[in-house]
C-alpha positions in Angstrom: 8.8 8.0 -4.6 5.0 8.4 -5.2 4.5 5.0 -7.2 1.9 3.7 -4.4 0.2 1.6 -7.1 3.4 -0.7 -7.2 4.3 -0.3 -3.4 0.6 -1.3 -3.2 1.1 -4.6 -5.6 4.0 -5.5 -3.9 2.3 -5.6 -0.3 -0.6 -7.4 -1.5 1.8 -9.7 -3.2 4.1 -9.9 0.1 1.0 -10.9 2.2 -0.4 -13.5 0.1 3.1 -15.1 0.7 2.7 -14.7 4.3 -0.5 -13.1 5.9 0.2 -12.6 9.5 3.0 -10.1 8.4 2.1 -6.8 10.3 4.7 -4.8 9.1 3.4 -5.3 5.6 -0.1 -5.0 6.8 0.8 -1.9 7.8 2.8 -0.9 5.1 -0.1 -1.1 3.2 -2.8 0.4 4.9 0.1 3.7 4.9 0.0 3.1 0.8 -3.4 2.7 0.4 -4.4 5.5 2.9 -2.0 7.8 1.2 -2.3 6.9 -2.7 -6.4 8.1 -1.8 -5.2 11.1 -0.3 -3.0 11.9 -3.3 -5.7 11.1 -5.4 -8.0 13.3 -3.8 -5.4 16.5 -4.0 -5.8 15.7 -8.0 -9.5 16.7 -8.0 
């Protein structure tokens, strides 16, 4: 379950749709804070 890049998409996608969705805002502020931290770990 590490695929952040398409949990990321899909959030993005999900707020265009409808932008005062918080649960998705947060969602993906978890995805995008993670998939750096994973990316980080790499290095």
């Amino acid at each position: 379950m590490d695929d952040f890049e398409a949990a990321i998409t899909y959030y993005h996608k999900a707020l265009w749709l409808k932008p005062d969705d918080q649960f998705c805002t947060d969602m993906l502020t978890l995805a995008l804070e993670t998939s750096c931290q994973s990316t980080a770990r790499r290095k």
